[in-house]
N, C-alpha and C positions, 0 to 999 in steps of 0.2 A: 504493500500500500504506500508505505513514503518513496520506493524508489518510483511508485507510478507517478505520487505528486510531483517530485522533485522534474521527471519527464514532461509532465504538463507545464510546469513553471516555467524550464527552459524553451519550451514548444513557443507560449506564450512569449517571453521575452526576444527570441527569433522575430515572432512578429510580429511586434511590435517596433524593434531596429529594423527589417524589412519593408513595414507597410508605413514606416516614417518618409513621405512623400517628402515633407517638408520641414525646415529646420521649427515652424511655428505644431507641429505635430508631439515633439518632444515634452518630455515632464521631468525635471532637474529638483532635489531637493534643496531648499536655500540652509544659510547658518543654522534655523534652530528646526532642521530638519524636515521642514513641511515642505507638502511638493510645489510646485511650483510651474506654468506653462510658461514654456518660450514663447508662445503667442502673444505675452504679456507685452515683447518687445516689437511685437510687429510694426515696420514700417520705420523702425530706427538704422543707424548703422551701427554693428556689434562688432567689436573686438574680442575673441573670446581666447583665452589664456588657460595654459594651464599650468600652477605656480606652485613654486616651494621656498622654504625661508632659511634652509639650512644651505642655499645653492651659490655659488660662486656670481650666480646672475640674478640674485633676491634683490641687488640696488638696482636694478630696473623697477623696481616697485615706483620709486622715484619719478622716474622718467613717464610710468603710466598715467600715476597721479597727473605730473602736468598735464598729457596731451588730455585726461579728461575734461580738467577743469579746462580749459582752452577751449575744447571742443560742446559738451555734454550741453549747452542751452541749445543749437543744432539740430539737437536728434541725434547723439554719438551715446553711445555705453560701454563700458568693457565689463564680459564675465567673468570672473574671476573662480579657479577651480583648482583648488590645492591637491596634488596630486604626491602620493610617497613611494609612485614604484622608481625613480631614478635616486639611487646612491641613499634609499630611507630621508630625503632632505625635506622630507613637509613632517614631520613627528608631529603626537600630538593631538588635541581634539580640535575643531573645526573653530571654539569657540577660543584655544590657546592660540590659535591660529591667529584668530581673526585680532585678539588682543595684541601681537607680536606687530601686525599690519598698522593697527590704527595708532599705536602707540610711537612705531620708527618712523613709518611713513606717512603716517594721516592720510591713508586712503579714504575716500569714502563711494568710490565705485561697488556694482554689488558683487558680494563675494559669495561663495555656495559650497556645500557642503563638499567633504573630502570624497575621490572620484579614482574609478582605475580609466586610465586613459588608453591599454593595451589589455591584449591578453583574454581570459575567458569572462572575467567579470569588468568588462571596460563599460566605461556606461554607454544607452543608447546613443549619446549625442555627439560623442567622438568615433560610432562606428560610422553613423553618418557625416558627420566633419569627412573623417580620410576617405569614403567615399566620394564628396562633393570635391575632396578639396587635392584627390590625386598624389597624394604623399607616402602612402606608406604607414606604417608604424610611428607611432610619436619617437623623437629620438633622444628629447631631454626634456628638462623643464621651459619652459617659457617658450614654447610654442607658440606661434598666434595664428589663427584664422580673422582675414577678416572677410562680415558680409556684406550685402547690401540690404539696402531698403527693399530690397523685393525678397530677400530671402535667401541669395545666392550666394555659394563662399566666391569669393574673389580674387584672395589669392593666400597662401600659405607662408609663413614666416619661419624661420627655424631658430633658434637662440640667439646666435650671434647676430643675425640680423639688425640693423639699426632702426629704432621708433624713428629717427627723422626719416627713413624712409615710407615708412608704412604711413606716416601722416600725411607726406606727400602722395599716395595713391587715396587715402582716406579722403582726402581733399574731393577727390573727384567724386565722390559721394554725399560728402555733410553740403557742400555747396550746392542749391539747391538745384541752381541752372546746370552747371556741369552733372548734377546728379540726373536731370532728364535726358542732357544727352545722349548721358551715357547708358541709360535705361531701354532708349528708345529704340523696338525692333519693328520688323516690318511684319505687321500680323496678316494672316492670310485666315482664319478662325475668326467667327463670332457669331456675338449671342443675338436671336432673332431678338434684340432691341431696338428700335430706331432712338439716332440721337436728339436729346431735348433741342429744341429752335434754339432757346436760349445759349446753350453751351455751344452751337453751330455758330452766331451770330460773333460770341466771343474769340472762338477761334479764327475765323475772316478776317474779323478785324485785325488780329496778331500778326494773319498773315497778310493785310496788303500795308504795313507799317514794319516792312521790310526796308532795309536798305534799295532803294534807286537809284541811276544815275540821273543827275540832271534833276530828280524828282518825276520823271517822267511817267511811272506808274503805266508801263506798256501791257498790262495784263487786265485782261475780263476774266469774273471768274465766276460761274454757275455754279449752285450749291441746289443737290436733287433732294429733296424730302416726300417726293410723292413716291411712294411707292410701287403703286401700279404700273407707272411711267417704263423703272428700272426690270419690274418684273414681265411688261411686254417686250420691252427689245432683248430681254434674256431669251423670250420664246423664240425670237427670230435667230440667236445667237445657237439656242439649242438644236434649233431645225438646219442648220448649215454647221455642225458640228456633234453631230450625233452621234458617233464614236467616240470621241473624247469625255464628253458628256456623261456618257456609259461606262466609261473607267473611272471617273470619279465617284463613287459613293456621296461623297458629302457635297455633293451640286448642289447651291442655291440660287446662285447667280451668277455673271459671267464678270462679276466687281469682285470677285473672291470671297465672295456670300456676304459682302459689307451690306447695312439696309441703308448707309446715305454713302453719298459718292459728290465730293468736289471737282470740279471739273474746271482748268487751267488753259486760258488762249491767250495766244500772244499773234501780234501782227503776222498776215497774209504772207506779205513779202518780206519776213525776215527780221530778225533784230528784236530783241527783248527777253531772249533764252535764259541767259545771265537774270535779270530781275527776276522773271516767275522763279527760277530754282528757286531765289531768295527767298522769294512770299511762300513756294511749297515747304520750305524746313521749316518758314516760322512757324504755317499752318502744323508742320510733325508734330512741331515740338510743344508746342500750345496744346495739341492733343492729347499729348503724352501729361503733359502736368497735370490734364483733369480727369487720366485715370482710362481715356481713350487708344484704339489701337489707329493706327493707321497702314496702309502698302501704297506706293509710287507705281502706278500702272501705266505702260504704255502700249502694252496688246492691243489693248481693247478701241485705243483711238484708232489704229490701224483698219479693225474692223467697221466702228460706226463710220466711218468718211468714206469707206469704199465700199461697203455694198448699200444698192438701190432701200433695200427693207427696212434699213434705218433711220430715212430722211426724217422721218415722224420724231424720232429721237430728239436728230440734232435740231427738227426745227421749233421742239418746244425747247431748246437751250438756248433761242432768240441769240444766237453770236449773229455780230456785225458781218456783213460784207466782208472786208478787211480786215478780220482775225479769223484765226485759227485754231481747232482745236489741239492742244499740246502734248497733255499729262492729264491723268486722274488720280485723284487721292480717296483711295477707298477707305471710308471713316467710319465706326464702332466699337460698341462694347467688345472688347479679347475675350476671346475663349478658349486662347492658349496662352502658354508663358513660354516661348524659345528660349534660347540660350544665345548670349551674342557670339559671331563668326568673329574667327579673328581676324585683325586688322596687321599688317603690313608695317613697322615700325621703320626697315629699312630705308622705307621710302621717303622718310624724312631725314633733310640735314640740314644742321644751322651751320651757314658762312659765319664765323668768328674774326676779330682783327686778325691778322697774320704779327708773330710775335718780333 
């Protein structure tokens, strides 16, 4: 009978580190042992540690301290996770601990009960950390993961690592704008929502208060909320593309199932490509801050300009004579969370004085 319990326990704790989708999934006991949801930090950026005071690198405590208080009005936290499987250096109860802390260092980030970081009793939140986070085994003390505001580890730290670095990636996080940039993916999923007028109206605006030259403002731009509109020129799209169509399971429209769709023209003959980009990123990014998905479509223009069955389309999008359709910004609620592609670092370099 106990080794059958003992078999259900483990069963259970399997999956529970397995079916943890999400770092806000997780339950952490804090100092005086009550459980505790990571959920509690959703939408923060977390540093999360795992520390001991017996360690040749316990005066980074120091150094955490500041980047807290520096950071932590933002939306910044660090976890803090006393851990004694490296050289026995966290001894002690959770509570000697935490006295050792507040007394050398005056921490006052939250700190959580003592933790295996490896091995068979490692807790659930570090088997998902080294899964999220690509590493391996922990290798010492003072590890650090850091996440984002969505959830996602970022990147992985190893002891000797320097805080001035990690602040500098942390940056692109706690800031709010950089933090949308860098958030921001091209969703191809969503939820049958249509977006509210309101939040539509806010974002146009964002984006025709783009940079111009000249203030020229070369760009019209139609924003579709009718939906029937969208979902007749899909029948026509479906009917001249009935194979494709047919390999998709999740067909709802030929916008990438978005229920509204921005739509981008710039003059007939040429010139104003440069400005609309501008006004489409502000439009991304404005999107993004309010929790919206967007995708950058060009197919689709391809299609309504050149076949006869779309005139209906473009001519309730009343463009001038004299422009053109461009680009489409398929805009809705996500109903997925990608992962960002990586970006190409190479291809940046900064000219310096010559010494």
């Amino acid at each position: 009978m106990i080794k059958r319990t003992i078999f259900y326990f483990l069963v259970m704790l399997c999956w529970q580190t397995v079916s943890a989708q999400s770092i806000y999934d997780i339950k952490v006991n804090n100092e005086e042992g009550e459980s505790v949801s990571l959920s509690d930090y959703k939408g923060k950026v977390l540093l999360i540690v795992n520390t001991a005071t017996r360690c040749g690198f316990t005066p980074q405590y120091k150094e955490l301290e500041a980047l807290y208080q520096k950071y932590k009005g933002q939306g910044f936290e660090i976890l803090d996770f006393p851990c004694n499987q490296f050289g026995q250096q966290a001894p002690g109860t959770i509570q000697e601990i935490h006295l050792f802390c507040t007394t050398n260092y005056d921490i006052h980030f939250p700190q959580f009960d003592k933790i295996d970081v490896n091995g068979a009793q490692e807790s659930p939140l570090y088997t998902w950390l080294k899964a999220q986070g690509g590493g391996g085994d922990i290798k010492w003390n003072f590890t650090k993961f850091l996440i984002g505001r969505d959830g996602k580890v970022i990147k992985r730290y190893e002891s000797r690592d320097q805080v001035s670095v990690i602040e500098t990636d942390m940056q692109m996080e706690v800031n709010p704008v950089l933090s949308t940039i860098m958030a921001r993916r091209s969703i191809r999923k969503y939820l049958d929502k249509p977006v509210e007028h309101e939040k539509l109206e806010m974002i146009v605006r964002a984006g025709i208060n783009a940079p111009s030259g000249i203030n020229r403002q070369p760009w019209i731009v139609r924003v579709v909320e009718d939906q029937k509109l969208i979902a007749d020129v899909t029948e026509v799209y479906k009917q001249e593309n009935a194979e494709q169509v047919k390999r998709d399971k999740d067909f709802k429209n030929m916008f990438r199932n978005a229920p509204n769709i921005i739509c981008v023209c710039t003059p007939a003959k040429g010139g104003g490509e440069l400005d609309a980009g501008l006004l489409g990123e502000n439009i991304m990014l404005a999107a993004q801050s309010m929790g919206l998905g967007t995708c950058c479509l060009g197919g689709p223009v391809h299609f309504l300009t050149t076949n006869d069955k779309c005139k209906f389309f473009i001519e309730r999008l009343d463009i001038p004579a004299d422009y053109k359709l461009n680009y489409i910004i398929a805009i809705g609620y996500p109903d997925e969370s990608p992962n960002a592609k990586p970006r190409d670092t190479s291809k940046v370099k900064f000219i310096n004085a010559k010494e």
